[in-house]
C-alpha positions as a Markdown table, in Angstrom:
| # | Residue | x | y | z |
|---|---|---|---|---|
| 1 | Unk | 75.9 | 46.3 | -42.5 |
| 2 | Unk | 73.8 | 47.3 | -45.5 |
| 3 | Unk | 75.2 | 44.4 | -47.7 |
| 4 | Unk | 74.2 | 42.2 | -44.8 |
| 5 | Unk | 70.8 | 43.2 | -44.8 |
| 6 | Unk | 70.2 | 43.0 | -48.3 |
| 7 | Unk | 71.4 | 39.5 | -48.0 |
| 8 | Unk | 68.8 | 39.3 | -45.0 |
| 9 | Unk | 66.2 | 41.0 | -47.8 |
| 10 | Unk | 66.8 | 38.4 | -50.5 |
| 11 | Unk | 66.4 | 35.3 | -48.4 |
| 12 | Unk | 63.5 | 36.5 | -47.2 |
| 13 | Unk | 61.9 | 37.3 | -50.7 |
| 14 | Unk | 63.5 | 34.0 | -51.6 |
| 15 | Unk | 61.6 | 31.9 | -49.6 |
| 16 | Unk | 58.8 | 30.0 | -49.2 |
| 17 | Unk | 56.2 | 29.8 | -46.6 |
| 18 | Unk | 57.7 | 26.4 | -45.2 |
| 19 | Unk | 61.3 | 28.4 | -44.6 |
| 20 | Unk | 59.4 | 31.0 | -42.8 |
| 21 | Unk | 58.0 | 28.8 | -40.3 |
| 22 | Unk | 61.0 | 27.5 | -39.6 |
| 23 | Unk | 62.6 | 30.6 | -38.9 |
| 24 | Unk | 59.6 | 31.4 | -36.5 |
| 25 | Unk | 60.3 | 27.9 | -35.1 |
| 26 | Unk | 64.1 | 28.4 | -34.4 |
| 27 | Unk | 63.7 | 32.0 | -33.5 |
| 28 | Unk | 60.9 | 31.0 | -30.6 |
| 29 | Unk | 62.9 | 28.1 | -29.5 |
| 30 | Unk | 66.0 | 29.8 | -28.9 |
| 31 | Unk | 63.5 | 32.4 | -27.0 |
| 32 | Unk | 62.7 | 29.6 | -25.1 |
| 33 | Unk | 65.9 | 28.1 | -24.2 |
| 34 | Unk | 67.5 | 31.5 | -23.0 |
| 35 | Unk | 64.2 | 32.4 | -21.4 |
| 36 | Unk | 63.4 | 29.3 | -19.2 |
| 37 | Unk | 62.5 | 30.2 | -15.9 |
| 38 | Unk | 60.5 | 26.6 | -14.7 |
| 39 | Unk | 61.7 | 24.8 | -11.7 |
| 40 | Unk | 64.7 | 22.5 | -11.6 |
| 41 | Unk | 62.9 | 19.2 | -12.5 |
| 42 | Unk | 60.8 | 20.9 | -15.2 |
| 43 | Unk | 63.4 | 22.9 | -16.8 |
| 44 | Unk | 65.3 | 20.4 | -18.3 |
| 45 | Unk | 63.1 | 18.3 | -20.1 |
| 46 | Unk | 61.6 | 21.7 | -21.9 |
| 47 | Unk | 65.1 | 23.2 | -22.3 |
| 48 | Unk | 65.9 | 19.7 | -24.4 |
| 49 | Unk | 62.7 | 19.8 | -26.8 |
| 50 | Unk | 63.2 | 23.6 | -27.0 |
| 51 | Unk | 67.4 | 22.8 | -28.3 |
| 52 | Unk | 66.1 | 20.2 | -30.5 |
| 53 | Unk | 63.7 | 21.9 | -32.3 |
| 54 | Unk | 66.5 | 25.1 | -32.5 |
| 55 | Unk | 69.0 | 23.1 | -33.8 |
| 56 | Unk | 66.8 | 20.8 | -36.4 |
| 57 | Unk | 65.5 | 24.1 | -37.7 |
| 58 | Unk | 68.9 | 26.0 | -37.2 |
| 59 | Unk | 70.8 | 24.0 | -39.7 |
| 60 | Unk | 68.9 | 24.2 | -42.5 |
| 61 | Unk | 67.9 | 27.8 | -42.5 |
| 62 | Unk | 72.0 | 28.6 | -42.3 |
| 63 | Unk | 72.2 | 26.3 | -45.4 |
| 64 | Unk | 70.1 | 28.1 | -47.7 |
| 65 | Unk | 72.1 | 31.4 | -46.2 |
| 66 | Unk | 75.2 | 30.6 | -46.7 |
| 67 | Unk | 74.3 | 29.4 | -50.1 |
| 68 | Unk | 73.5 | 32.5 | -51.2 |
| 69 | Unk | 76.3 | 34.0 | -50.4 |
| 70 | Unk | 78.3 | 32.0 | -51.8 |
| 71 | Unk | 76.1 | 32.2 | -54.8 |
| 72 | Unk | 76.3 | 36.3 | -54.7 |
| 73 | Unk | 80.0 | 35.3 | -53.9 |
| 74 | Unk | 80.4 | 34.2 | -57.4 |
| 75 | Unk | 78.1 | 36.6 | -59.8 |
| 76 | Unk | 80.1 | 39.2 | -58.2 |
């Protein structure tokens, strides 16, 4: 769990302010999608923008993740 965190630690320090506001981004998206509580005929339009905007910002925050690992992966 530590190793994880570090990992958490240097992406963070890694990054710029762009990368942060898109982790805000996904982070209150996904908030939004699992905390939806609108009527029927309201719910779905916002639950679609709310997925949208999760999985555009979604992808390329993992990317820059899992290329540091694999990065630490190979100095190690």
């Amino acid at each position: 769990m530590k190793k994880f965190l570090d990992y958490a630690d240097q992406y963070i320090q890694e990054s710029d302010w762009k990368m942060i506001a898109a982790l805000k981004l996904c982070l209150l998206s996904l908030g939004i999608c699992l905390g939806l509580s609108l009527p029927g005929e309201k719910k779905k339009p916002v639950f679609a923008i709310a997925a949208a905007v999760f999985i555009v910002t979604y992808i390329p925050l993992m990317a820059k993740f899992v290329t540091l690992l694999c990065r630490d992966a190979r100095e190690s």
